[in-house]
C-alpha positions as CSV (number, residue, x, y, z in Angstrom):
1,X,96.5,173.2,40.6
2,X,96.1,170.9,43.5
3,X,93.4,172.2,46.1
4,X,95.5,171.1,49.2
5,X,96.8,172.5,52.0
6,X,100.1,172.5,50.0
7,X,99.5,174.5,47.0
8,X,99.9,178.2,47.2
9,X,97.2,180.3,45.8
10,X,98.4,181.2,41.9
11,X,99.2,184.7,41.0
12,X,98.8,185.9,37.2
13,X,102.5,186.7,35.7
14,X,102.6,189.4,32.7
15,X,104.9,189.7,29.9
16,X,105.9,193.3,29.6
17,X,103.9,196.0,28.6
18,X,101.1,194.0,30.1
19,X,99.8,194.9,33.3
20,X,97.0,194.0,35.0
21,X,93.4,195.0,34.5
22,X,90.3,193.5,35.5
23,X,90.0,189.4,36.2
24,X,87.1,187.1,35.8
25,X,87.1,183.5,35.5
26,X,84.2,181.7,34.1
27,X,82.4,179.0,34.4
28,X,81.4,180.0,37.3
29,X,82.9,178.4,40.3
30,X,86.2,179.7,40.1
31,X,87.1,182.4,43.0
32,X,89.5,184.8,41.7
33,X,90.8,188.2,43.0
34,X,89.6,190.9,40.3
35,X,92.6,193.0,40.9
36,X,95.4,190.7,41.5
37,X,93.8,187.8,39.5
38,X,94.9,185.6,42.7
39,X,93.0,182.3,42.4
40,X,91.7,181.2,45.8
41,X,91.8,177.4,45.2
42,X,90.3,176.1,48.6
43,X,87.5,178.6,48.0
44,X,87.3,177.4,44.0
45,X,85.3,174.4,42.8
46,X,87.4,172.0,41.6
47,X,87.5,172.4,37.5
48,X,88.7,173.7,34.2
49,X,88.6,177.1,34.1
50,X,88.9,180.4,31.6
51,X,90.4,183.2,33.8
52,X,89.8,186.5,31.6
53,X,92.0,190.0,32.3
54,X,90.0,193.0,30.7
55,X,92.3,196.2,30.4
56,X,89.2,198.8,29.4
57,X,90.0,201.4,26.7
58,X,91.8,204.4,28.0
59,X,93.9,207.1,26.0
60,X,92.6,206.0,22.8
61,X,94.0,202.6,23.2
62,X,91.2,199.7,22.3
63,X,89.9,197.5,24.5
64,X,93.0,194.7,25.2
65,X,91.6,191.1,26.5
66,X,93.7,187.9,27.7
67,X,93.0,185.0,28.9
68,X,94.5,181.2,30.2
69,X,92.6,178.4,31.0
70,X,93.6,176.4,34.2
71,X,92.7,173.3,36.2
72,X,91.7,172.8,39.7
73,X,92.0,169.2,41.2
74,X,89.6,168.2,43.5
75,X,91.5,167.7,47.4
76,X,92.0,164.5,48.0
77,X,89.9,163.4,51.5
78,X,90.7,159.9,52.4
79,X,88.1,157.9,53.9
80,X,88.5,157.4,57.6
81,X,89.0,153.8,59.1
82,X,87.8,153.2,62.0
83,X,90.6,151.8,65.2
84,X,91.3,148.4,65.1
85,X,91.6,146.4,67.7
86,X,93.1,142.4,68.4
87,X,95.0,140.3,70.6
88,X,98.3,139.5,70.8
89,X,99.7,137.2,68.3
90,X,96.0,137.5,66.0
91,X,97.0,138.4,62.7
92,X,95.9,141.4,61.7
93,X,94.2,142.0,58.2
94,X,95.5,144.0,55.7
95,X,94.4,147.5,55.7
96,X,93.0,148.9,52.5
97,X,93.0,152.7,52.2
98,X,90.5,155.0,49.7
99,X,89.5,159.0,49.2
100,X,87.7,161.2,47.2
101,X,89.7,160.8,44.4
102,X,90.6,158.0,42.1
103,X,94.1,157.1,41.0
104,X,95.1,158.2,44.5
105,X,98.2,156.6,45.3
106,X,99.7,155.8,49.4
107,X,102.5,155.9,51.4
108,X,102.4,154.3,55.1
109,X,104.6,154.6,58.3
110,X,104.1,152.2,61.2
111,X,104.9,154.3,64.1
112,X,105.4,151.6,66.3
113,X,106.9,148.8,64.2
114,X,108.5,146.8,67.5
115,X,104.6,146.0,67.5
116,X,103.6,145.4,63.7
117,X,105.4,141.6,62.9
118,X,105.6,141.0,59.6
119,X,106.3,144.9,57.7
120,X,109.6,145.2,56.9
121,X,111.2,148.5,58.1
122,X,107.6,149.4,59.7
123,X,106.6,151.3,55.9
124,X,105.5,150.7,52.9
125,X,102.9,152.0,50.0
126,X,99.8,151.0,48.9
127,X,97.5,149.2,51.3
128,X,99.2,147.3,54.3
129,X,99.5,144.1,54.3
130,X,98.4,141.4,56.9
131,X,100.3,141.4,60.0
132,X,101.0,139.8,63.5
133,X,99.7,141.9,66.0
134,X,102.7,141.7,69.0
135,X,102.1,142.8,72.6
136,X,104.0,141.1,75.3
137,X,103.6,143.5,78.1
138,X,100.7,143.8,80.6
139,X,98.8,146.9,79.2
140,X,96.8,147.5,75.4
141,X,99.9,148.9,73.0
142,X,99.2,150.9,70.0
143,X,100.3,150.4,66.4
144,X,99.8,154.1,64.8
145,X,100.1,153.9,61.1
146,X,100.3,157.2,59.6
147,X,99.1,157.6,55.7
148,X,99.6,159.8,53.4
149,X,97.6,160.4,50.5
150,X,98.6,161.4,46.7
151,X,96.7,162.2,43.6
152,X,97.2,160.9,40.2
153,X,99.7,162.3,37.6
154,X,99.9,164.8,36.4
155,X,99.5,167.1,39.1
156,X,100.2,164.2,41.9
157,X,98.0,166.4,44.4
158,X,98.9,165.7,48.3
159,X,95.8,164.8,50.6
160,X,95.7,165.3,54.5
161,X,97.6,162.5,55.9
162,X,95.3,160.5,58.1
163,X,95.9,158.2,61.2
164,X,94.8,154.4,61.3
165,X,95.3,153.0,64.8
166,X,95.5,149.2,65.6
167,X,95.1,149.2,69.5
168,X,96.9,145.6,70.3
169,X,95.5,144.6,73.8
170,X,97.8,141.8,75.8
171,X,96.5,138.5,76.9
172,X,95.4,137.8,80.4
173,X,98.7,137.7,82.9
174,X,98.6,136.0,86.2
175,X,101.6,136.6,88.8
176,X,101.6,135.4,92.2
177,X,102.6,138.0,94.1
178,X,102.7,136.2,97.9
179,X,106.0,134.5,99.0
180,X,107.4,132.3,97.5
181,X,106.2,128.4,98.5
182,X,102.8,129.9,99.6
183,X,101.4,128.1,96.1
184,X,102.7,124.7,97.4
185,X,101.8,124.9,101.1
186,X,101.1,122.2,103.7
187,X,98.5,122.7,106.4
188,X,96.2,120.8,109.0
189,X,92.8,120.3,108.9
190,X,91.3,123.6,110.1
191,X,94.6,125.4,110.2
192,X,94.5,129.0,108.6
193,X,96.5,128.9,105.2
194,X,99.1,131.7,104.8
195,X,97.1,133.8,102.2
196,X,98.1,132.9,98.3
197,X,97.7,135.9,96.0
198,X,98.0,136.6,92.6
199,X,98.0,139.8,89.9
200,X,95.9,139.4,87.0
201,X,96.3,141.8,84.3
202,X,96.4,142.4,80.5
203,X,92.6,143.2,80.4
204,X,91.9,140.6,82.8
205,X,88.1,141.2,83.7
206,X,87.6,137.7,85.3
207,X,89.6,135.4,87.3
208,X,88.1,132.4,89.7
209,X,89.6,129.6,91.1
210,X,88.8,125.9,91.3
211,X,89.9,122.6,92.8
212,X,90.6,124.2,96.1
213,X,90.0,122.3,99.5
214,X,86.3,122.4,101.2
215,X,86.4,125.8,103.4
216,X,88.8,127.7,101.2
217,X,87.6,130.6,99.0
218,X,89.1,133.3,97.1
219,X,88.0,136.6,96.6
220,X,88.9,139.0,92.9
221,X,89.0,142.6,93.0
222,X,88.5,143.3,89.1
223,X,89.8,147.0,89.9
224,X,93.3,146.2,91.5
225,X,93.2,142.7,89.7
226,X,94.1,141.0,93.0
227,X,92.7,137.6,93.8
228,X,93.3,136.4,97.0
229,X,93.4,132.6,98.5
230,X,91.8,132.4,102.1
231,X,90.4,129.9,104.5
232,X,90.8,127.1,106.6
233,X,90.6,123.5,105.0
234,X,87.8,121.4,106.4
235,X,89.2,118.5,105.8
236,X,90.9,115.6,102.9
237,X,88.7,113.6,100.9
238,X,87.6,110.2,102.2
239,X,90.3,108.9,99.8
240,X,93.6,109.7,99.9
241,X,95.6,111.7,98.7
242,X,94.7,114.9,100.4
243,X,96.4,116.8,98.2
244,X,95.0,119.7,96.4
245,X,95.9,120.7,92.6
246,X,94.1,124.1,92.4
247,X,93.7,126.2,89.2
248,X,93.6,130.2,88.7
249,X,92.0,131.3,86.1
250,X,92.1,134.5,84.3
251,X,89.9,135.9,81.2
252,X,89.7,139.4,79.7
253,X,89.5,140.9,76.4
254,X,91.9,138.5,74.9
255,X,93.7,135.0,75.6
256,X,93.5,133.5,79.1
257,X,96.2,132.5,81.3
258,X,96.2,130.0,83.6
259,X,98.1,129.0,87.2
260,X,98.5,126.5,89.0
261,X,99.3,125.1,92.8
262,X,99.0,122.4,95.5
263,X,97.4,122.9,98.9
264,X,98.5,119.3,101.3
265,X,95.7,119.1,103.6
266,X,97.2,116.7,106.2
267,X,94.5,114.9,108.6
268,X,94.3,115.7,112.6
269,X,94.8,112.6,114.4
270,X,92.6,109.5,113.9
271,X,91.2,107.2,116.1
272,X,89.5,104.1,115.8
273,X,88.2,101.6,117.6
274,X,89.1,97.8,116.4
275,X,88.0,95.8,119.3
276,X,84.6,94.2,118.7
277,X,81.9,96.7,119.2
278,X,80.4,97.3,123.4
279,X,84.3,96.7,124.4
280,X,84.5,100.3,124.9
281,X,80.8,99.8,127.1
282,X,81.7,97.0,129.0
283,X,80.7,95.8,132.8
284,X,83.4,93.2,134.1
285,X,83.6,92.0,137.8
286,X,86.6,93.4,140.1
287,X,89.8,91.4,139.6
288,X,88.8,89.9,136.6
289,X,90.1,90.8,133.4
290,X,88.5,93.1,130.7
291,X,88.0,92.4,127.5
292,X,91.0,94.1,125.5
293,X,90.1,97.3,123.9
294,X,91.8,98.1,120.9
295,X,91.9,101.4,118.6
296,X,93.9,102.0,115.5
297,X,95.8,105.6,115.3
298,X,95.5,106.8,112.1
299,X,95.8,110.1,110.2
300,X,98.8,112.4,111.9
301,X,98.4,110.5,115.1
302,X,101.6,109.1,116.1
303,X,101.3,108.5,120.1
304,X,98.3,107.9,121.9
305,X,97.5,108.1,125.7
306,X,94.7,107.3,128.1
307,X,93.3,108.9,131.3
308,X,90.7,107.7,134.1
309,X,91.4,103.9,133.5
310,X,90.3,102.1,136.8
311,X,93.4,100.6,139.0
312,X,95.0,98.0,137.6
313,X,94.0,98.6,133.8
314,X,96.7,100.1,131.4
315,X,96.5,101.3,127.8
316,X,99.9,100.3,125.7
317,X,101.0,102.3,122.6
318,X,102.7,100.1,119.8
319,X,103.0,100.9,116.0
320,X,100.0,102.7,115.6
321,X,98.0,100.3,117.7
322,X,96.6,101.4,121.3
323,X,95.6,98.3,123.3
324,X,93.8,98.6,127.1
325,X,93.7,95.6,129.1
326,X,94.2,94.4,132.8
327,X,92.0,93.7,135.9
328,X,90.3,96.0,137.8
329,X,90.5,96.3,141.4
330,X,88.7,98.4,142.4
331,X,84.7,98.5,141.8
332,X,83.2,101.8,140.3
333,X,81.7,103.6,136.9
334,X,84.9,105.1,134.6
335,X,84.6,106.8,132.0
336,X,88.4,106.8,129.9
337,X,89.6,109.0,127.5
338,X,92.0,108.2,125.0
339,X,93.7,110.8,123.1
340,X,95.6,110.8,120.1
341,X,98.8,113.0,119.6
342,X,100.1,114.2,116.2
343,X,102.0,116.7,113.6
344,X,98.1,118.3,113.4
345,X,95.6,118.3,116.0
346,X,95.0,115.9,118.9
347,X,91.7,113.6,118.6
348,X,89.8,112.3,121.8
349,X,87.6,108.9,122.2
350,X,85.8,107.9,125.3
351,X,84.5,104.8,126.8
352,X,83.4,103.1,130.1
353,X,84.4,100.6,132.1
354,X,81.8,99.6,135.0
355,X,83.4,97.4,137.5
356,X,81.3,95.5,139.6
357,X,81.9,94.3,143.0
358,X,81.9,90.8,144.3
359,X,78.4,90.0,145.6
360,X,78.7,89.6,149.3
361,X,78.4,86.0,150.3
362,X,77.8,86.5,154.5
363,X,76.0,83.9,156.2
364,X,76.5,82.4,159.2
365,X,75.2,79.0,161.2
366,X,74.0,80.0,165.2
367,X,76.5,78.0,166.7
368,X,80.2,77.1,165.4
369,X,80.3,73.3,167.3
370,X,77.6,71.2,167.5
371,X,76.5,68.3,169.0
372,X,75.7,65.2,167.1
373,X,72.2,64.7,169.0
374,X,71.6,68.6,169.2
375,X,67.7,69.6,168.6
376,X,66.5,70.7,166.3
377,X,68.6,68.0,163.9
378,X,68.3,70.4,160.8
379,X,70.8,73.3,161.3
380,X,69.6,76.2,158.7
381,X,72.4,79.6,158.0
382,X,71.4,82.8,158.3
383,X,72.4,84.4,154.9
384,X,73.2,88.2,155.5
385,X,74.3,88.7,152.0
386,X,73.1,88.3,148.6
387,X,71.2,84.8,148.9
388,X,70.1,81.8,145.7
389,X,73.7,80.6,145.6
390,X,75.3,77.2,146.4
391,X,76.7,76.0,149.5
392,X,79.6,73.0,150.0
393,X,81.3,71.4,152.3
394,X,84.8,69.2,153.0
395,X,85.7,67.0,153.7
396,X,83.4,64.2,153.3
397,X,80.8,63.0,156.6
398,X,78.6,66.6,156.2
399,X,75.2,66.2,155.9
400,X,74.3,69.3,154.0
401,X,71.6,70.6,151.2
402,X,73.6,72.6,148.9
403,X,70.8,74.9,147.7
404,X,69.4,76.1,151.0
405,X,72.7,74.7,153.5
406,X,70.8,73.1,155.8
407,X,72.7,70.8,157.9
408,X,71.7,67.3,158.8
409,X,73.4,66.8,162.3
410,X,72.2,63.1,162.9
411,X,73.2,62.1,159.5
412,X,77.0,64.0,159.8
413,X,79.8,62.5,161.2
414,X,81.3,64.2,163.8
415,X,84.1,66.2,162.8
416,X,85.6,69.7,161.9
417,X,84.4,70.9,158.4
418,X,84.5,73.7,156.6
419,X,81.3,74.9,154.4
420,X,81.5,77.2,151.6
421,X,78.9,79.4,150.1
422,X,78.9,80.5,146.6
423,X,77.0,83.5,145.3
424,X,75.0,83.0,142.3
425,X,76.3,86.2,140.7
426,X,76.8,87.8,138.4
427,X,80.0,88.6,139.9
428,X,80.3,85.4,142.3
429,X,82.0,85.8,145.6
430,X,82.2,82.9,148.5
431,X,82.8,82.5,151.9
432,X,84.0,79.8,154.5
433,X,83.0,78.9,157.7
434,X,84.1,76.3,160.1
435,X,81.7,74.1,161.7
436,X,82.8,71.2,164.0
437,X,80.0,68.3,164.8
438,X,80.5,66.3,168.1
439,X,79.7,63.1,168.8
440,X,78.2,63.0,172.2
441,X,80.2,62.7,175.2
442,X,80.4,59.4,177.5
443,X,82.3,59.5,180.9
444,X,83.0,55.6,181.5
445,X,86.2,55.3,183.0
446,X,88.3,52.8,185.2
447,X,91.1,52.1,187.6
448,X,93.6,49.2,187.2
449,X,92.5,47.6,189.7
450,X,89.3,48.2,192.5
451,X,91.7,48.3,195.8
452,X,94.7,50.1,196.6
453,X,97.0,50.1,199.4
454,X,97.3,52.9,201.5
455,X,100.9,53.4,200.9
456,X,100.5,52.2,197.5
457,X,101.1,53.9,194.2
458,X,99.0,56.6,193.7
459,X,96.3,55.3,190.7
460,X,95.2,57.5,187.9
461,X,91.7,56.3,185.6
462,X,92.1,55.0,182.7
463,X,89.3,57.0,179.8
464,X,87.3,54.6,177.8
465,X,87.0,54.9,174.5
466,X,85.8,58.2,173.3
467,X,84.9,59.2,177.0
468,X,85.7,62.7,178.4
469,X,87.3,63.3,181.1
470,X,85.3,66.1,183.2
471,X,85.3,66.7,186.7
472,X,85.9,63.8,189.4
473,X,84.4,63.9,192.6
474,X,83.4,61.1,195.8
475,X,82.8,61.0,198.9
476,X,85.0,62.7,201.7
477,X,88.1,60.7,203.4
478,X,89.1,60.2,199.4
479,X,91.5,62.7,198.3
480,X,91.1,62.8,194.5
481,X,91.7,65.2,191.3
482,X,88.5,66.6,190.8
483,X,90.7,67.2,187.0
484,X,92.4,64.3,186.6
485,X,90.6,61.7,189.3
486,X,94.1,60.9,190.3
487,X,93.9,59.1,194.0
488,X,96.4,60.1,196.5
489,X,96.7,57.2,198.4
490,X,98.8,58.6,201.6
491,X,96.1,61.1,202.3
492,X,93.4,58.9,202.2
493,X,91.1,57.2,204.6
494,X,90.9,53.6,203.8
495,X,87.6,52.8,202.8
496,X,85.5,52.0,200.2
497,X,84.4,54.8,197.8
498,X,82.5,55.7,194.9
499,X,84.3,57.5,192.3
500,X,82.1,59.7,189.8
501,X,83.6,61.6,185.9
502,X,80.9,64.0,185.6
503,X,81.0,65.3,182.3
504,X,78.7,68.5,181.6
505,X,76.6,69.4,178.8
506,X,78.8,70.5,175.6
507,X,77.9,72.3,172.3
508,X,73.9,70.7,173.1
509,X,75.1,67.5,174.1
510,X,73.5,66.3,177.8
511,X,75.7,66.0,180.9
512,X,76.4,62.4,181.6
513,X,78.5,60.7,184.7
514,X,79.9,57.4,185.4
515,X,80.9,55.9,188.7
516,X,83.7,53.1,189.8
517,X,84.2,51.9,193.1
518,X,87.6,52.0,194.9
519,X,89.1,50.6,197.7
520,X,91.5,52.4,200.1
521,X,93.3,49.1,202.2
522,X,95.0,49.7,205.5
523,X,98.7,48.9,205.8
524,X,98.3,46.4,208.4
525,X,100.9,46.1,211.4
526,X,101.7,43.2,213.6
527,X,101.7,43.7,217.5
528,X,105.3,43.5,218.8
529,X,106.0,40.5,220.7
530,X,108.4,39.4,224.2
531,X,111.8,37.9,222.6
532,X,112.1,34.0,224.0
533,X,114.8,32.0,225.3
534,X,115.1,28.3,224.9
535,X,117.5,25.8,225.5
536,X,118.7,23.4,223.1
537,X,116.3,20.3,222.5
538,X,113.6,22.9,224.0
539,X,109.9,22.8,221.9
540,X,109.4,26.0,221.4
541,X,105.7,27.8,221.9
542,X,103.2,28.6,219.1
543,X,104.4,32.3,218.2
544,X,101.3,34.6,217.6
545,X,101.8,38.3,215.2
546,X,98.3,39.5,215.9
547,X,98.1,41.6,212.5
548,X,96.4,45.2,212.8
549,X,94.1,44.2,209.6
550,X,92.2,40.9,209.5
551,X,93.5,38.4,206.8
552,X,96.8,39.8,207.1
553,X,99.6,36.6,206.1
């Protein structure tokens, strides 16, 4: 008899007329019911046995004894095996199965063959074979193997089945769970990304990311298995290309799995300057031209302007190229700002422009004519402005020292100049002034002839040579031009007169005269005389005119 679960407990048959009496078994370690002879075989040793059945002597019958002899196998307990656990796709090993007693034979069902790769139909007896473990969903699945145990021939006793679970967990999964693009996204320098997340599961108990742009993190939450992609990029690396291949990576209990995506970090606006360095510091004079200034626009930058330029200096955009040149006109201290416009953020430069005015070249002589014999001879400017310049003159015939501008006036020849005075800089500026030198004045002059007639043409003088002609003046009965010493004969009282041209001082030049003498004649008359009457053959007398004037023919 099998001492199972699945044996019932034997109960003595008789063969009529015999009854039951008394039962026993021996040896001992057999439990059996005295009245019924029921053998309890779970409560038995496992055996051979003698079980007796005394019928005592009653009504003169002898005492009657019987007995059988029977066998109780031991239960068969299978060894427990402990749950197994692998990966997905690992290859399980095979599975070897034991009890309590030998000669035990198995029978095996996979309960979840979908899972078990490899076992044909999912059953099978004896010990199971090596198999792929397969789990292609995101949580551990569970291959349940269910055994059941029986005992050698000839009794072929059935054991407690027992369960052998192989507990398959699934490798690391990673799914991006943002929108979709948000893996490949293109972004300014220290613009907020649009956040990138992802789902990690399968066992995941790590996941970390790397290659990502300076100033972006992530952040894993082991319990919802979220990881998260945040930040604002800093900036590309010095070298081109500024794009970012980033990795995600997940580990748990079994095989990784990996993700990756692109981050394009585009650059704010660039600027540069070109020119050679101290163009963008520079002191020029007014009106002169400034050294170009020249800046590159790089990165995003694709238009650049420029505020605060002095008057009459421009900046000019061309292909990436910002150029600022011109000529100041007016003097001052400006600071510029160029700024560069783009796709990503706008980038400023500065500089300074110090326009300096013209140095101020006043000076100034104490008189604007001069006279050739004037004293002191040395003429000296006053210089009002900034002085250690350099004076000039033209044309030709001035005396004059070009470092300090004195002005020789003996040495000149008389004539209108005009001297110019040169700052010695830096920023040069000049000024002209006119200066006239005069010889000095003479005031000879003459008429055509020394007498005149009293009803003669009036006579005007005739100038020498460089003479002026002032003021003409003599004594009275002469009526004369005092302005042009032109004699009005009619009006005059003949006579004889002295004529002076007095000529005044001029620019320091000495008042000179000169004198002539002139002669106002009479008109002479003759005295009228007695008309005569003589005959023919008369001698006539001596006629006598008696002129007015003496000498007169």
């Amino acid at each position: 008899y099998c001492q199972d679960a699945f044996t019932i407990d034997p109960i003595p048959s008789f063969v009529p007329p015999a009854s039951a009496g008394v039962f026993s078994g021996s040896p001992t370690g057999i439990v059996v019911d005295p009245a019924s002879g029921e053998v309890n075989l779970l409560a038995s040793t496992p055996g051979t046995y003698t079980v007796y059945n005394y019928i005592a002597p009653a009504g003169g019958c002898a005492l009657a004894i019987d007995s059988v002899q029977i066998t109780i196998d031991t239960a068969i307990v299978m060894n427990l095996i402990p749950d197994i656990v692998v990966c997905n796709n690992d290859i399980v090993p095979g599975i070897s199965f034991s009890s309590t007693v030998t000669g035990t034979t198995y029978q095996w069902v996979c309960n979840n063959p979908g899972i078990c790769l490899g076992l044909p139909a999912g059953n099978g007896t004896g010990d199971v074979p090596g198999f792929v473990a397969h789990n292609t969903t995101s949580s551990p699945q569970l291959a349940d193997f269910t055994v059941f145990p029986q005992g050698p021939a000839p009794d072929f006793c059935q054991g407690d089945p027992i369960d052998v679970i192989v507990k398959i967990n699934p490798d690391a999964q990673l799914t991006r769970t943002s929108p979709n693009g948000t893996d490949a996204q293109v972004v300014c320098i220290g613009q907020t990304i649009q956040h990138i997340e992802y789902l990690a599961t399968g066992g995941v108990t790590n996941a970390d990311v790397t290659g990502l742009p300076q100033n972006l993190s992530y952040v894993f939450d082991p319990g919802s298995g979220i990881l998260t992609i945040s930040g604002s990029p800093a900036g590309p690396p010095a070298t081109p290309p500024n794009v970012y291949t980033y990795t995600v990576h997940a580990t748990g209990d079994c095989g990784p799995d990996s993700m990756i995506g692109t981050i394009n970090v585009l650059p704010n606006a660039i600027i540069t300057l070109t020119s050679p360095p101290g163009t963008d510091n520079q002191t020029v004079c007014i009106n002169s031209a400034i050294q170009p200034i020249s800046y590159t626009i790089g990165g995003t930058g694709n238009i650049a302007m420029v505020a605060g330029l002095p008057a009459g200096v421009t900046g000019t955009y061309v292909a990436g190229n910002f150029i600022i040149n011109g000529s100041p006109s007016v003097s001052g201290n400006y600071t510029y700002t160029v700024t560069a416009n783009g796709i990503c953020a706008s980038v400023t430069s500065t500089g300074v422009i110090h326009v300096t005015p013209l140095q101020n070249p006043s000076f100034g002589y104490s008189n604007v004519t001069y006279c050739q014999t004037f004293t002191p001879s040395n003429q000296a400017p006053v210089i009002t402005g900034i002085s250690g310049g350099v004076f000039s003159s033209s044309p030709l015939g001035l005396t004059i020292n070009s470092s300090t501008g004195v002005i020789n006036l003996a040495t000149s020849n008389p004539g209108t100049y005009s001297v110019t005075y040169t700052t010695p800089g830096p920023c040069p500026n000049s000024l002209i002034k006119t200066i006239e030198i005069t010889a000095p004045p003479t005031a000879d002059f003459n008429y055509a002839t020394t007498g005149f007639c009293q009803n003669g043409p009036d006579p005007l003088p005739t100038m020498n040579a460089g003479a002026t002609m002032g003021t003409f003046s003599s004594s009275s009965g002469l009526t004369i031009s005092a302005g042009t010493g032109k004699i009005t004969t009619g009006s005059s009282t003949p006579g004889t007169y002295t004529v002076t041209n007095s000529v005044p001082s001029i620019s320091g030049c000495a008042a000179v005269s000169s004198s002539t003498t002139v002669i106002i004649d009479p008109i002479p008359a003759i005295t009228q005389q007695v008309d005569l009457t003589y005959c023919n053959g008369d001698i006539t007398t001596t006629i006598a005119f008696n002129p007015t004037v003496s000498g007169t023919t």
